[in-house]
C-alpha positions as CSV (number, residue, x, y, z in Angstrom):
1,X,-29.6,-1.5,100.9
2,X,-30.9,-1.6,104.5
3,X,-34.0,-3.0,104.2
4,X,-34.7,-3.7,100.6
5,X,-36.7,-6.6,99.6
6,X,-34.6,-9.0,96.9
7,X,-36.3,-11.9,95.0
8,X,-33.2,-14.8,93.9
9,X,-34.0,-17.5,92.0
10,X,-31.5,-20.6,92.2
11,X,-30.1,-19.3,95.5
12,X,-29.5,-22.5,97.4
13,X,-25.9,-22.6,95.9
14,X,-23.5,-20.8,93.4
15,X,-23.9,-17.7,92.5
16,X,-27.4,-17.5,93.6
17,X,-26.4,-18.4,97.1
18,X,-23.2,-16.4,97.3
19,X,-25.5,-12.8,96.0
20,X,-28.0,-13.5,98.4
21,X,-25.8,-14.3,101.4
22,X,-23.6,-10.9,100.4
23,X,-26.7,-9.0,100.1
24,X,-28.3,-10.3,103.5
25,X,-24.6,-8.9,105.0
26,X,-26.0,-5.8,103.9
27,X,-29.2,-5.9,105.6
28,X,-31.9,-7.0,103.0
29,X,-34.9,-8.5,103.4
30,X,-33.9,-11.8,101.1
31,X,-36.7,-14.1,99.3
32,X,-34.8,-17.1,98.6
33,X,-36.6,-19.5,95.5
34,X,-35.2,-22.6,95.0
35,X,-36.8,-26.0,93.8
36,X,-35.8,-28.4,96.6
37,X,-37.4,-27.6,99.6
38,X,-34.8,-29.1,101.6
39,X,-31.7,-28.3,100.2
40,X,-33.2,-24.2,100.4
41,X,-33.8,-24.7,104.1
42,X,-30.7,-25.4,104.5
43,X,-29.5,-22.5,102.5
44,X,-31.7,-20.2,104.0
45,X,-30.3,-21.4,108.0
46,X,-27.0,-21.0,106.7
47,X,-27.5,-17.6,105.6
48,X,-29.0,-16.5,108.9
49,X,-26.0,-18.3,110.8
50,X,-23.6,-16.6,108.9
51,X,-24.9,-13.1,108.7
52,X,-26.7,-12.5,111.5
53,X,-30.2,-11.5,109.4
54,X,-33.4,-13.3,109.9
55,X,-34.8,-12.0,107.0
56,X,-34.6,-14.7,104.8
57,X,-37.3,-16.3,103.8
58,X,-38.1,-19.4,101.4
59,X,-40.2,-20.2,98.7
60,X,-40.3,-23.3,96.8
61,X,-40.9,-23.7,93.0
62,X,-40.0,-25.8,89.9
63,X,-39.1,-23.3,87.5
64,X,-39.5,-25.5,84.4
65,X,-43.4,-25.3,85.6
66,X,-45.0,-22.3,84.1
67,X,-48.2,-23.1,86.8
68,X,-45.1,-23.0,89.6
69,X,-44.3,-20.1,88.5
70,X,-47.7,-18.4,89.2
71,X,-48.0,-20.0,92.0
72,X,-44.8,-17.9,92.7
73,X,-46.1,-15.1,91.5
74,X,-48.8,-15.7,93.6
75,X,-47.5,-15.8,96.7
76,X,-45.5,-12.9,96.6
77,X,-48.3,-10.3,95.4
78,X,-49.8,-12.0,98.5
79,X,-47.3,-11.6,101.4
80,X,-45.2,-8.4,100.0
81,X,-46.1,-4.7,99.2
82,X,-42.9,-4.3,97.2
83,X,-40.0,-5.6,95.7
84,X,-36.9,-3.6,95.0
85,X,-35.0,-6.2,93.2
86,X,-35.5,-9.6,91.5
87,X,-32.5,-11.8,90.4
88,X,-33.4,-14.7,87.6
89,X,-30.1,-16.5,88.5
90,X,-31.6,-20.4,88.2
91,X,-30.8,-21.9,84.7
92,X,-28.8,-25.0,84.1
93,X,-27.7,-26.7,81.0
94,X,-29.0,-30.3,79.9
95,X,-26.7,-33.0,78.3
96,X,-29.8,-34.5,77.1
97,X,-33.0,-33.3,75.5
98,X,-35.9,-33.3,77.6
99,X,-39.2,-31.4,77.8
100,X,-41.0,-29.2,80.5
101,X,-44.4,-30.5,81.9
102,X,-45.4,-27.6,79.2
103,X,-44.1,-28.8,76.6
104,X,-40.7,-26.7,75.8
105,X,-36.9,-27.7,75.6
106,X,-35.7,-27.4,78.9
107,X,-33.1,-25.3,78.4
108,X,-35.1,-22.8,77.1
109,X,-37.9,-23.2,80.0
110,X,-35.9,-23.0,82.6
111,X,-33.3,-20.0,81.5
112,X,-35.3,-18.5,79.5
113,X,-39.0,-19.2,79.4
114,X,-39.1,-19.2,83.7
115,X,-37.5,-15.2,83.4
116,X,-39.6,-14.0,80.9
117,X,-43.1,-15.1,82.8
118,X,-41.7,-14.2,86.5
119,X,-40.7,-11.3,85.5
120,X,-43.9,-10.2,83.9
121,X,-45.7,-11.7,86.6
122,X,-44.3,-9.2,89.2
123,X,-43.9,-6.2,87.4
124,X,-46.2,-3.8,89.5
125,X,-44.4,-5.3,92.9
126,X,-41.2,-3.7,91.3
127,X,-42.8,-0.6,90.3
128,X,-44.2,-0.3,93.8
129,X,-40.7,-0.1,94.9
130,X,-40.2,3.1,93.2
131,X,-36.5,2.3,91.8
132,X,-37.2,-1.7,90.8
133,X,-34.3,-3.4,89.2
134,X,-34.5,-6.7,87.1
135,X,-31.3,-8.5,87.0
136,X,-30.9,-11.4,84.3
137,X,-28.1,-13.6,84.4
138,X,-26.9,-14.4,80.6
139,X,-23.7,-15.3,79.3
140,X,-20.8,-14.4,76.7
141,X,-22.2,-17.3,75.4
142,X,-24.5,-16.5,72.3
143,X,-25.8,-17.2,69.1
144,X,-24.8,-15.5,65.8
145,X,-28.2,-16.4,63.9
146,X,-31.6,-16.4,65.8
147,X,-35.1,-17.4,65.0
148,X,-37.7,-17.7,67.8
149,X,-39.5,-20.7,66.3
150,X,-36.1,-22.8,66.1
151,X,-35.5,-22.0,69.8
152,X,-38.7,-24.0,71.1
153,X,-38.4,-26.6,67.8
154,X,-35.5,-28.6,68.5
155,X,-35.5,-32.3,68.4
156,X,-33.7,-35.0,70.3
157,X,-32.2,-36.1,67.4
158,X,-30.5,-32.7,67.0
159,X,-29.8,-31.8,69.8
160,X,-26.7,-30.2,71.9
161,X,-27.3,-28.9,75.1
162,X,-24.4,-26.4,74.6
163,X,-26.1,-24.5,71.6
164,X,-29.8,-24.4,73.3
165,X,-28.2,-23.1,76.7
166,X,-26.3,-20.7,74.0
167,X,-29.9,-19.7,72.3
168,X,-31.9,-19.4,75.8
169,X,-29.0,-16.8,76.8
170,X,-29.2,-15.3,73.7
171,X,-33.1,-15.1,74.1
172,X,-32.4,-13.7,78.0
173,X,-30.4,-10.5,75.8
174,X,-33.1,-9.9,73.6
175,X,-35.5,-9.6,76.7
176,X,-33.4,-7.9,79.0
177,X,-33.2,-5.0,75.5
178,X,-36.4,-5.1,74.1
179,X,-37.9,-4.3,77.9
180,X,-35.2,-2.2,79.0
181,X,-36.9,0.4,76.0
182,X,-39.8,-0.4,76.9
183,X,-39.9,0.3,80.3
184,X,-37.4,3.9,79.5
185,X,-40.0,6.2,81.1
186,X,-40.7,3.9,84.4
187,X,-39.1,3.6,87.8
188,X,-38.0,-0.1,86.4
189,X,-34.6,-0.9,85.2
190,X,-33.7,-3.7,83.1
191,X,-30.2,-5.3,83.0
192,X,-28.5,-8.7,81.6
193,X,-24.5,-9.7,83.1
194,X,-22.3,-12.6,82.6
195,X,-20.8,-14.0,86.1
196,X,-17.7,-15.8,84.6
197,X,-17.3,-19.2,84.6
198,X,-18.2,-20.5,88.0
199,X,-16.7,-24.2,89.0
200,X,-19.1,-26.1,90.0
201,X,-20.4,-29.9,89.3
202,X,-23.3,-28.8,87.3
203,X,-21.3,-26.0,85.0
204,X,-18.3,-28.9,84.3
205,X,-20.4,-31.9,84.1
206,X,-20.5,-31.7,80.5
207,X,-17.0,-31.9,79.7
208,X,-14.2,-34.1,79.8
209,X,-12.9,-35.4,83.2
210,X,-9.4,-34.8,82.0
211,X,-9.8,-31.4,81.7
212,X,-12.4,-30.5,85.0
213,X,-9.4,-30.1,87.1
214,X,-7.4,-27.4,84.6
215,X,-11.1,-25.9,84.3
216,X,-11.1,-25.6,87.8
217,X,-8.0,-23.3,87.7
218,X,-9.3,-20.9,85.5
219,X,-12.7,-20.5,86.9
220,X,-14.2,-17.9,89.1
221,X,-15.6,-19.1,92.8
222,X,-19.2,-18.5,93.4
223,X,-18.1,-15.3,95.9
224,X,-16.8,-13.9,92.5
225,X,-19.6,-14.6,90.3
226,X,-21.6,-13.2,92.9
227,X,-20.0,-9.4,92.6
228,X,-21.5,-8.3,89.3
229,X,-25.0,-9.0,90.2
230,X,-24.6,-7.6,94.0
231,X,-23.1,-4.7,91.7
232,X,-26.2,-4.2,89.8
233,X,-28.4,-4.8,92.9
234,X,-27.0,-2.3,95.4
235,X,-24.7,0.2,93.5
236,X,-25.6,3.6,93.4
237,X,-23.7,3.8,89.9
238,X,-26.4,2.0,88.1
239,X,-28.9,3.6,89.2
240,X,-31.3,4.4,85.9
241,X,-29.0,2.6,83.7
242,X,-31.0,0.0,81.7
243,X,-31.3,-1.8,79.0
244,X,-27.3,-2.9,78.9
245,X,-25.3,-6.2,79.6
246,X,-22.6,-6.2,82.1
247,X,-19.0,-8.1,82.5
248,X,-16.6,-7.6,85.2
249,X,-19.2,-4.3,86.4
250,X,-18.4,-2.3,83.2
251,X,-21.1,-2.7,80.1
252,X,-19.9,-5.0,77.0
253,X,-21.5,-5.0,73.9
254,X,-23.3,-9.0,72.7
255,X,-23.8,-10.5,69.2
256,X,-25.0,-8.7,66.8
257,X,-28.3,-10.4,66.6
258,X,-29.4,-9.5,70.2
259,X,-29.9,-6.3,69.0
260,X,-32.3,-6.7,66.1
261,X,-35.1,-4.9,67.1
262,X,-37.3,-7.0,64.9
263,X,-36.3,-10.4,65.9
264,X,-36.8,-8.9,69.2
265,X,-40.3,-8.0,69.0
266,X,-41.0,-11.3,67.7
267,X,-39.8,-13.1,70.1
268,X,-41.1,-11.3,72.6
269,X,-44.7,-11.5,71.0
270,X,-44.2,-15.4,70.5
271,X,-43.0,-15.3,74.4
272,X,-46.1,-13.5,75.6
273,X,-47.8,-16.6,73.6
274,X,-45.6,-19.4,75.3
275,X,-46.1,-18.4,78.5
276,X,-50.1,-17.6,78.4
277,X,-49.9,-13.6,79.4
278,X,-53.1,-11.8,79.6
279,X,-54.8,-8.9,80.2
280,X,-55.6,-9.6,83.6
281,X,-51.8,-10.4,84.7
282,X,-51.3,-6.4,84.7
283,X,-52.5,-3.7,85.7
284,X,-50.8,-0.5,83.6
285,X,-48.6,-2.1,80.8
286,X,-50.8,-2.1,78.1
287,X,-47.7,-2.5,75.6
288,X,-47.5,-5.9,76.8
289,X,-50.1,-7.6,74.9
């Protein structure tokens, strides 16, 4: 991994900070993102304290914000020929219903909407590479039935921040297949994982504070989260494999929906349409559009 350039999103803490400090051990060239400026320069010191390896560099963006996500986008086309791997780790669940500056649940803009558009955005920088890998962090966590236009047309009055973070995940599957086919014959490989539970405030703030301290023994620490997507970053065992969800390191099967190839070109074309792709955001994947 000596030199490999790696693009984390949410990697000022959790999981996204634990991969990215592992994977700095191991002598990458890290691109932290992370939506508080602050709090990801502190990350970023830390890293370089602990490890050794300088190069770790920020970049700031709200990843509700489709426009900070070009901006993004932007500004890595800018400063880096390639990029070897890119992590979407930042997601989040909301107790309460709220909408993106675009328009969209926020559960679904930020895990799944956010992925979908960054991903897109920087597909030739991970051909470039040669052997790019996209890593999507979903979860065990998934819907039986699924219809695209229900994901983005929930109301406040029904909603429960549990089922859209279990539809945006489910949504993150359908991507991670549906691309994973159709980028078969690239240098790109596509792959979905679930981390475990991780303990932290965010993941338990939802539940009972009578039960956050049993949670707590059951749950994984962030350094375990952490070694299933280092796995499908670094590991030579991988390598070409695509288009699959891991647990633990070994593949799992999802719902059966996430498979539907239908449903999955359909959201994917409805995606394309959410997030305002063109013609002029690629340069060689005409099946995009």
């Amino acid at each position: 991994m000596e030199g490999k350039t790696i693009l984390i999103t949410g990697a000022n803490s959790g999981i996204g900070f634990a991969t990215a400090r592992i994977l700095t051990e191991q002598g990458c060239h890290i691109i932290l993102v992370c939506r508080n400026e602050k709090r990801g320069a502190e990350a970023r010191q830390h890293i370089m304290d602990a490890t050794g390896n300088k190069e770790v560099e920020l970049l700031v963006a709200d990843l509700s914000s489709q426009q900070d996500i070009r901006k993004l986008a932007e500004q890595v086309q800018k400063h880096y020929s390639k990029l070897d791997v890119l992590i979407n780790n930042a997601g989040g669940v909301f107790g309460q219903y709220q909408v993106s500056e675009d328009g969209f649940e926020m559960t679904f803009a930020v895990n799944y909407l956010a992925p979908f558009l960054l991903t897109h955005l920087l597909l030739d920088k991970l051909k470039a590479s040669g052997s790019g890998r996209i890593i999507n962090i979903a979860s065990v966590m998934q819907d039986k039935k699924f219809n695209p236009d229900d994901a983005i047309n929930q109301t406040s009055s029904s909603y429960s921040g549990m089922q859209a973070y279990k539809t945006a995940k489910t949504a993150v599957l359908m991507m991670t297949y549906y691309m994973g086919k159709r980028l078969a014959d690239s240098d790109i490989t596509v792959n979905a994982l679930h981390p475990g539970f991780i303990y932290t405030p965010q993941a338990t703030r939802m539940s009972p504070k009578l039960f956050r301290p049993l949670m707590k023994l059951f749950s994984k620490n962030p350094e375990q989260g952490a070694a299933c997507p280092v796995y499908l970053a670094a590991s030579s065992e991988v390598k070409g494999v695509t288009g699959e969800f891991f647990k633990d390191n070994k593949t799992e099967r999802t719902s059966p929906v996430s498979y539907n190839e239908e449903l999955q070109k359909a959201l994917y074309t409805r995606s394309v349409q959410w997030t305002g792709l063109e013609a002029d955001d690629f340069t060689e994947y005409e099946w995009i559009l």
